[in-house]
C-alpha positions in Angstrom: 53.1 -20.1 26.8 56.2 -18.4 27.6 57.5 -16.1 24.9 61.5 -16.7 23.4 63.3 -13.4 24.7 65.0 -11.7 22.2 67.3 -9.1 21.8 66.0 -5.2 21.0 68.5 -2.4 20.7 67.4 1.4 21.7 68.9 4.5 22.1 68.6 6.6 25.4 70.8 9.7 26.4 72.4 9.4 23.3 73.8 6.1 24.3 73.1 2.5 22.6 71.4 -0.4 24.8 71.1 -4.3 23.7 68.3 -5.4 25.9 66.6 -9.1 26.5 63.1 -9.1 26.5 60.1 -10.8 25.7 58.0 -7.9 25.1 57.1 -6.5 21.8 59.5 -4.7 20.0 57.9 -1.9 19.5 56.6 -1.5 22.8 60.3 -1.3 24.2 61.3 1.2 21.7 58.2 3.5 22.5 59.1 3.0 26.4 63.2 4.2 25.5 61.7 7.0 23.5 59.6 8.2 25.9 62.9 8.0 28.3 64.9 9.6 26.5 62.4 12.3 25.9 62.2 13.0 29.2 66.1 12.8 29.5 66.1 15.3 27.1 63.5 17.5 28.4 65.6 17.2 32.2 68.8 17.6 30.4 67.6 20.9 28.4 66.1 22.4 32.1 68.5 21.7 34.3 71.5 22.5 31.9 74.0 20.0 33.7 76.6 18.6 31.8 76.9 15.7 34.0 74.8 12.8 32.9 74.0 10.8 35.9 72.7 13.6 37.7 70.5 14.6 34.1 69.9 10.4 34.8 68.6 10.4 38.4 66.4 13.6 37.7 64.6 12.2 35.0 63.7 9.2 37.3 62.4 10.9 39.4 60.6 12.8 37.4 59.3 9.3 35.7 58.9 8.1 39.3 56.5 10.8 40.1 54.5 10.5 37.2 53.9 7.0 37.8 52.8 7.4 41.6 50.7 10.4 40.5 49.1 8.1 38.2 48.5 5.3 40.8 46.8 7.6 42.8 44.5 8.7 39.8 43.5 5.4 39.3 43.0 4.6 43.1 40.8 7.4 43.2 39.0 6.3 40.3 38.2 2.9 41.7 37.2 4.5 44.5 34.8 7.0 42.6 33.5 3.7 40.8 33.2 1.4 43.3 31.0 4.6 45.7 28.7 4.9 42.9 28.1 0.9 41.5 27.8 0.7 45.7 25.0 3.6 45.1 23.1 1.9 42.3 23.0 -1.8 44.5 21.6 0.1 47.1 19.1 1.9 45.0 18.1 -1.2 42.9 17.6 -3.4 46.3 15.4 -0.3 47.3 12.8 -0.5 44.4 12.9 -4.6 44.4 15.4 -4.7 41.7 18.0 -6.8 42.8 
């Protein structure tokens, strides 16, 4: 069943967004806080006064944790799918399987 979208309004950078969504409220105000966190943090680093370039760091920045995290979880499926491949192999060995 396809959710209604509604309207949420958040705050990043100090400026005001209305966004559509059908997502839980609260979930798209934790994702803007987190943004505008990291704005922040960029912001307070790099000392810039101009905003799109504070903007396009902290996308990148958010950009890099994300791939950083794919590859953690790649790796762990790998890890996981070597070892269940491990245990099959042993089980078949003693006639469990």
């Amino acid at each position: 069943m396809l959710e209604v979208k509604r309207t949420v309004a958040v705050q990043v950078a100090g400026q005001r967004y209305t966004l559509k969504t059908d997502h839980d409220d609260r979930m798209v105000k934790s994702l803007a806080a987190y943004v505008d966190g990291k704005f922040r943090d960029v912001q307070k680093a790099s000392r810039s006064p101009d905003t799109q370039a504070v903007a396009i760091l902290t996308a990148l920045q958010v950009a890099e944790e994300l791939f950083q995290t794919r590859h953690e979880a790649a790796e762990l499926k790998k890890s996981v799918r070597d070892k269940a491949r491990t245990l099959l192999d042993y089980l078949s060995k003693v006639g469990r399987v």
